[in-house]
N, C-alpha and C positions, 0 to 999 in steps of 0.2 A: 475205688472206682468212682470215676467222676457220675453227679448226677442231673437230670432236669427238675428245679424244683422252684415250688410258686409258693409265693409269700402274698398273702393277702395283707392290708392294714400295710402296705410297704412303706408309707411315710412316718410312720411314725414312730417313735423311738425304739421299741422294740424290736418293731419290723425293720428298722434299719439294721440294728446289732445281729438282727437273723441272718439279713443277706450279707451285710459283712461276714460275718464268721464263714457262712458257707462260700460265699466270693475265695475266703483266703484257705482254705479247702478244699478247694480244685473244682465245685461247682459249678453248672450255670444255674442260673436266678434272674427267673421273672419276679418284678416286683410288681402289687397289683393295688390300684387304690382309688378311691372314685376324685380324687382333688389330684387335677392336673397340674399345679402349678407345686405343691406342697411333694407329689413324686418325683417332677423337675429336681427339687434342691435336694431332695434325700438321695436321689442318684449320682448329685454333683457330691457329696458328702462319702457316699460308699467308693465311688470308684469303679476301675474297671474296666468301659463300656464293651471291651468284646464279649465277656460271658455273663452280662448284665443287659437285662429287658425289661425298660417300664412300659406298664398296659394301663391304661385307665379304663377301671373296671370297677363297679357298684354292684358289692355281692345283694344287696338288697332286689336286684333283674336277673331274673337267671336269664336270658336273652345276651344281656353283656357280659354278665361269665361265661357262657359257652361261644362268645365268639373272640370272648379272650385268650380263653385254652386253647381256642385252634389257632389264634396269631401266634402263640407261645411255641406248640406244637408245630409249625411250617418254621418259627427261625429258631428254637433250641430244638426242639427233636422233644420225641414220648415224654410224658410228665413222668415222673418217677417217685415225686415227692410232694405232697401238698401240705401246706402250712396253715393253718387256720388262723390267723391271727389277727382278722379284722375284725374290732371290737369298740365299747362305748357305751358311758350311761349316761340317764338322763336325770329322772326321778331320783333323789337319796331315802327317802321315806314313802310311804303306803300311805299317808295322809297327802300328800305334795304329788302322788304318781294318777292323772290324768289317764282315760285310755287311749289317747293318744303315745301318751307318753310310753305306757305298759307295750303299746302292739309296736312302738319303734326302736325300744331296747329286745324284744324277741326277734324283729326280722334281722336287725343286725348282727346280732349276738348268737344268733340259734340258728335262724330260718339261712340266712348267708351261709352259715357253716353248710349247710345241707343242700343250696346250691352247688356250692364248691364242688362237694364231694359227688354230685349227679353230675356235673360236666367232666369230672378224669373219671370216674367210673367203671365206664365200660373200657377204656383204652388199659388201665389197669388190671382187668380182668380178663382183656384176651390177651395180654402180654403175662399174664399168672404172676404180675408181679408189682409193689408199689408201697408205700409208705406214707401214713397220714399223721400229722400229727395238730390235733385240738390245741389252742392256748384256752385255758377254758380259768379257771379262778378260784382261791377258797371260799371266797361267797357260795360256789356251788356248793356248800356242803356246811357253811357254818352261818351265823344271823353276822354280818360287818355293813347295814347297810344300801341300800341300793336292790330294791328286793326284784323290779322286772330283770333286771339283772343277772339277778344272783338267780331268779328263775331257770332263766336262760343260759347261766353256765352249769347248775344243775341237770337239765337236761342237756347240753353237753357232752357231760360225762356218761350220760345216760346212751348219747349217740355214739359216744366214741366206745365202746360194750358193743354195741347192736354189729356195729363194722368189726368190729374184731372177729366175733361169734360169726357173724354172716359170710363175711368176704377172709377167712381165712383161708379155706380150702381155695382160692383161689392166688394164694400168695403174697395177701395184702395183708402188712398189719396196720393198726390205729391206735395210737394211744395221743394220752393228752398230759400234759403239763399243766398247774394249779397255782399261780404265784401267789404269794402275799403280794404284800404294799411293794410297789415300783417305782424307782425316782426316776420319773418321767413328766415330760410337760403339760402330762395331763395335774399332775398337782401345780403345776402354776400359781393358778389364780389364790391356792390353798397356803401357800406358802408364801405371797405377797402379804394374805394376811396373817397369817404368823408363823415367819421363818424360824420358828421350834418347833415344827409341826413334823418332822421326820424325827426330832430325838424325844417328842414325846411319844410317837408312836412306838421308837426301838424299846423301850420298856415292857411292851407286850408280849416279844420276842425272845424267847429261851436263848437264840445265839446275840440279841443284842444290838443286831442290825437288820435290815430292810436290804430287799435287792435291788440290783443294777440289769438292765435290759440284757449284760455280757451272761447273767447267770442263765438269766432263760435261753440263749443264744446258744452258750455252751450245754446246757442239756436235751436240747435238739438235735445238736451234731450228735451226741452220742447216740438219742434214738434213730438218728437216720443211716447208721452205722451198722458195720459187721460184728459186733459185736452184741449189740439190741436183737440178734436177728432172731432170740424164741421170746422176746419180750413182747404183747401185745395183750391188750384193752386196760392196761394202767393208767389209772389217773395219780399221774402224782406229785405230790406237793411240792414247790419249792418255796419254801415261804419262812425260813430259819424257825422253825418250829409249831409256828403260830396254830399251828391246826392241830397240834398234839397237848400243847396245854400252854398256861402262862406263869412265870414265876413270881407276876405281879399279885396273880389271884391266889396262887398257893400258898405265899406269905401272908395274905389275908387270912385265908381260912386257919392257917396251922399256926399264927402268930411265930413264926421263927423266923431265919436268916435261911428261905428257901432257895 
């Protein structure tokens, strides 16, 4: 069943691989993102334009999310699907994290999500029916770094719980996806300065690699599927193990060939 769904964060690599996936999936897809120019190209990249809608929209205003849901809502029809996926850090340490810097990774990362979710809300609840899905991170749940962050995917998961529990009886479920490390342009600048910096990381990794934006893309489609449909307030990992343990560390401890 085709559906209406909104990807926040649209321009950016993951967000692209979203709407792509769901594009070639019989979707329509608002993509949503506050740089006009950077949605431009990412829409020239996915493809489409009949069941493809870019919105410039700053989930940091709930004013401009909720008058982007209702542009979405007059040219695709009822939201059906919300994607949380606009995200960003600033501070990588607690020493270096300004409070400036702390309250602008929380409205992004947290307070946006919870815009999102107040402007489809109600349409989802008198239609008894909808699907949310958090991109939220294993920061939430493990020390990698980047701590207003990782706060703010933390609670998160804590948000995508409350939706489940609350807004079930109304036909909504919410769950969230937790990636690891993502080869995305957000490591740029990481990798300019040292391009071994994805194969020292894969060392962490029980499966030995690091994800590509198609993984998180592809476990989206499946939660926003008929087949997801008793699955709701999971967070879960996609991150080739990283959050289960490291066989970098258990050869340390246990001195063998772990």
């Amino acid at each position: 069943m085709s559906q209406t769904i909104i990807v926040t964060g649209g321009a950016g690599d993951i967000g692209r691989a979203l709407s792509a996936r769901f594009l070639n999936d019989g979707h329509r897809v608002a993509m949503f993102d506050r740089d006009a120019s950077a949605l431009q190209n990412a829409v020239a990249a996915v493809g489409d334009p009949q069941l493809l809608m870019p919105v410039v929209a700053d989930v940091t205003d709930l004013a401009s999310v909720t008058q982007a849901v209702a542009a979405v809502e007059a040219g695709l029809g009822p939201v059906d699907v919300l994607v949380n996926n606009a995200g960003g850090v600033v501070s990588p340490t607690l020493a270096k994290t300004s409070e400036a810097a702390w309250l602008a990774d929380i409205e992004l990362n947290l307070n946006g999500a919870w815009r999102c979710v107040r402007a489809v809300q109600d349409g989802m609840i008198g239609r008894r029916r909808g699907t949310i899905i958090n991109i939220s991170s294993v920061n939430g749940s493990g020390i990698y770094g980047y701590p207003a962050y990782s706060a703010a995917k933390a609670g998160l998961a804590q948000l995508t719980r409350f939706l489940a529990v609350e807004f079930g009886r109304h036909g909504i479920r919410a769950n969230a996806i937790a990636p690891g490390s993502v080869k995305t342009q957000a490591w740029k600048a990481r990798v300019e300065q040292n391009p071994e910096i994805f194969e020292r990381l894969k060392r962490w990794y029980p499966l030995g690699d690091v994800c590509v934006p198609e993984d998180i893309a592809g476990v989206a489609a499946f939660l926003i599927g008929p087949d997801a449909r008793m699955i709701t307030g999971v967070v879960l990992p996609v991150d080739g193990g990283l959050s289960v343990g490291s066989t970098t560390m258990a050869r340390e401890f246990c001195g063998e060939d772990f």
